[in-house]
N, C-alpha and C positions, 0 to 999 in steps of 0.2 A: 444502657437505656434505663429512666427511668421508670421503677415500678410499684404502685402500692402494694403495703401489704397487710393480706386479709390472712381471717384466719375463722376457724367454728365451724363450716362445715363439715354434716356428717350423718349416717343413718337413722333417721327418727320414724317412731311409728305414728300414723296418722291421730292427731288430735296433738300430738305431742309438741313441745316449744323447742327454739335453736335460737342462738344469739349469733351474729356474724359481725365480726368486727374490723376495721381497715383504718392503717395508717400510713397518712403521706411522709415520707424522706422530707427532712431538713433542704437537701436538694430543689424542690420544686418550691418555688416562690410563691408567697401567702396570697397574693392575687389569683393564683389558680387555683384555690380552695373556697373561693365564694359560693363553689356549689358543690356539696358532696353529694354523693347518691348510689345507691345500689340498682342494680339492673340484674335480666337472668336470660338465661336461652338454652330450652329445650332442646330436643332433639326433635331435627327437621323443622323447627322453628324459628324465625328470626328474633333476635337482641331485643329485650322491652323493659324499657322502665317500670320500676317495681314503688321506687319511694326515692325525691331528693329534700335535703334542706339547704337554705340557704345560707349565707353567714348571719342574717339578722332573724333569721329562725323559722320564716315562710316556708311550709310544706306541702308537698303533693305527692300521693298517694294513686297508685293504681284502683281501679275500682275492685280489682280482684281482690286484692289484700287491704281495703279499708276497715276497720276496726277488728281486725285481726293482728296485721304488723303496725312495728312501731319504730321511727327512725329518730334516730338523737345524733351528734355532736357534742367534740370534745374543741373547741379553738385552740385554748392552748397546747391541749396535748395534739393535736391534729388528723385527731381521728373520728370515724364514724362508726355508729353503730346500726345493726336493725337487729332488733324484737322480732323474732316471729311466732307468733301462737297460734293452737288450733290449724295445723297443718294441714292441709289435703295433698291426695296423690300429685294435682295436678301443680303442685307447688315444685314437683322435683324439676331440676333445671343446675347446671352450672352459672352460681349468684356473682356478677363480676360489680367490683369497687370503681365509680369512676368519679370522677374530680374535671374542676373547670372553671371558666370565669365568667359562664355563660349559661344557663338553665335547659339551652336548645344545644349544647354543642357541651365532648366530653375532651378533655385535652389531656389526661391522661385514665390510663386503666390499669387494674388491677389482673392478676393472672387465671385468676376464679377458684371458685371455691363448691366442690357439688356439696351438691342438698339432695338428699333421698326420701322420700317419705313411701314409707312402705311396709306392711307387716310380714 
């Protein structure tokens, strides 16, 4: 099966920054990479988009994390990024990498990666 893979998660104290970063396998065809993007999920809470970008660079952001994180793209290396700064508690959550060729719909995921924010 295939899987991306992320990597950066990790204990940070509130205010603090984390990078988290994901790359797609040679494997998955360039057309499912039109849309990268990070999502996270709580405990006891459902899957929610955090930030994606598109292949031509169109972004949307959670209101939660608006001028806080920050999502970037690598095309040719095939990877994404997010920036997260200024952490709050309610930012901890397992951040999962997902990819697609569609903005509404994720066609492949990432394993996840937690995020702690906590002193």
């Amino acid at each position: 099966q295939v899987q991306l893979v992320e990597s950066g998660g990790d204990l940070v104290q509130p205010g603090g920054s984390l990078r988290l970063s994901c790359t797609a396998p040679e494997s998955i065809y360039s057309s499912m990479l039109n849309v990268m993007g990070w999502y996270r999920q709580a405990p006891g809470k459902q899957r929610e988009l955090v930030a994606y970008i598109t292949r031509g660079g169109k972004i949307k952001n959670a209101d939660s994390v608006k001028g806080r994180f920050n999502i970037s793209r690598d095309n040719a290396k095939r990877t994404v990024n997010l920036q997260m700064n200024s952490l709050k508690s309610e930012d901890t959550a397992v951040y999962f990498c997902g990819v697609g060729r569609y903005t509404d719909y994720v066609d492949y995921w990432g394993q996840g990666t937690q995020v702690t924010v906590s002193s």
